[in-house]
C-alpha positions in Angstrom: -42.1 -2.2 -3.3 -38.9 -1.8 -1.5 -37.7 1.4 -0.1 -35.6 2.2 -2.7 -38.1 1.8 -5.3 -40.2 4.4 -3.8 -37.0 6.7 -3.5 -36.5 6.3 -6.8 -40.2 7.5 -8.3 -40.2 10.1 -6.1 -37.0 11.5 -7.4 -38.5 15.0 -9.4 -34.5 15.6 -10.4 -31.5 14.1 -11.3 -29.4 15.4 -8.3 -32.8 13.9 -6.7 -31.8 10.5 -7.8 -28.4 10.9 -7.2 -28.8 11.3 -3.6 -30.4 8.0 -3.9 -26.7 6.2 -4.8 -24.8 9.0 -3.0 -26.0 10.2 0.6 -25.2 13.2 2.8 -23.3 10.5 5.3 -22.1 8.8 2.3 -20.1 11.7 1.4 -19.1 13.1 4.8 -17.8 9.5 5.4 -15.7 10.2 2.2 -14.4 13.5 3.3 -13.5 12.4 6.7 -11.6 9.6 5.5 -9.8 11.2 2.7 -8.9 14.2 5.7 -7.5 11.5 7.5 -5.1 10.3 4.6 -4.0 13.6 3.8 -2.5 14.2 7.4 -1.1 11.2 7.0 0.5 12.3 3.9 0.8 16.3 5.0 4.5 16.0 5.5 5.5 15.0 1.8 4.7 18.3 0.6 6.3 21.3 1.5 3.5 23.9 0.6 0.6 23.9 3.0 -2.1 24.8 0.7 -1.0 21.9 -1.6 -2.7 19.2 0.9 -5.7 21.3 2.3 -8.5 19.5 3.9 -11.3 18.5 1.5 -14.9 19.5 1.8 -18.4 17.5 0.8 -18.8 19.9 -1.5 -15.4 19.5 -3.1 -15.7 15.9 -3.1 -19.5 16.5 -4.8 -17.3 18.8 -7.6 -14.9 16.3 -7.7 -17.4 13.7 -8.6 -19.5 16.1 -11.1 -16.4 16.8 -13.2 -15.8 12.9 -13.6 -19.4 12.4 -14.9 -18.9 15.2 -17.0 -15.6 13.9 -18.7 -17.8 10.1 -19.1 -20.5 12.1 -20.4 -18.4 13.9 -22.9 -16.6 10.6 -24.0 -13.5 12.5 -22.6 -12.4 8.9 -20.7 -9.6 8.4 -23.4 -7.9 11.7 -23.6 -5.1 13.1 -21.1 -7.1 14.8 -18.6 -4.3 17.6 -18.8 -6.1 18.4 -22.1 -9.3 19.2 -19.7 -8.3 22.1 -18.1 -6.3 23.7 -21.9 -7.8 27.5 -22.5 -7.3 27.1 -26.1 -10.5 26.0 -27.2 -9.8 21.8 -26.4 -10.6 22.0 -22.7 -14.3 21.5 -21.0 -14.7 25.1 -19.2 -16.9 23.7 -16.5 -13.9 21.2 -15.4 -11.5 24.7 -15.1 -14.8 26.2 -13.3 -15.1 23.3 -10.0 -11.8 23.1 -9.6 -7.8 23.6 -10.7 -6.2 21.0 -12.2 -3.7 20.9 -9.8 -6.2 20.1 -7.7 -8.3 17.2 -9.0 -5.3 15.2 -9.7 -3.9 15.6 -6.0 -8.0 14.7 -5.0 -8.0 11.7 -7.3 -5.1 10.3 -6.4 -5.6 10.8 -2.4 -9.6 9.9 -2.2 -10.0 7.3 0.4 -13.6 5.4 0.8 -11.9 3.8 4.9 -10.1 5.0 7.9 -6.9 3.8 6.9 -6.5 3.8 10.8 -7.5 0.6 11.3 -7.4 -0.8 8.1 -5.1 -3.4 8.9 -7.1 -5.4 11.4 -10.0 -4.9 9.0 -8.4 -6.9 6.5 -8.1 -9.9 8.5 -11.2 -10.4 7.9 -12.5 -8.5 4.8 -9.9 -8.6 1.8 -11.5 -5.6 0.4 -12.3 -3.3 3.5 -10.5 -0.4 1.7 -13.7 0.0 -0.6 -16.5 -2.6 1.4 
């Protein structure tokens, strides 16, 4: 049995098995690198607290609210409709996070240090996600 395997039927919960997908370096290598973009980025906005540094467990909410919208068949509607207080929102979405806030996240989330990107792709076409 591989590794893995035995990871797997010693999960006891489901954020046990989903540490076996998504790691504690895993994440941290997701947060450092989507830091790095929003520096990069910093000086579009004018509002400091717009671009704030991310945080693992941001990113973990971040991630959490897009299985919930999947898991609620929400894939399909505007996910301005998420966050609505009149009784067509999800409430745990508006809970994790603003909506302000996931947009700006989803849209900025990088999986590489775009630092060196560049010379990556000279040899790997799809470094940005590899």
């Amino acid at each position: 049995m591989t590794n893995l395997t035995n990871l797997a039927k010693n999960a006891k919960t489901e954020i046990d098995a989903w540490y076996i997908f998504f790691t504690g370096p895993m994440i941290e290598h997701i947060v450092f690198c989507t830091n790095i973009y929003i520096d990069k980025i910093k000086s579009n906005f004018t509002r400091e607290r717009d671009v704030a540094h991310t945080t693992t467990w941001e990113i973990k909410g971040l991630l959490g609210c897009l299985y919930m919208i999947g898991a609620i068949k929400c894939g399909h509607r505007n996910a301005r409709d998420l966050w609505k207080l009149d009784g067509v929102g999800v409430d745990i979405v508006s809970c994790v996070m603003s909506e302000k806030r996931f947009e700006f996240l989803l849209r900025y989330i990088r999986f590489d240090d775009i630092r060196g990107r560049e010379e990556r792709k000279k040899f790997d076409k799809i470094t940005h996600v590899r």
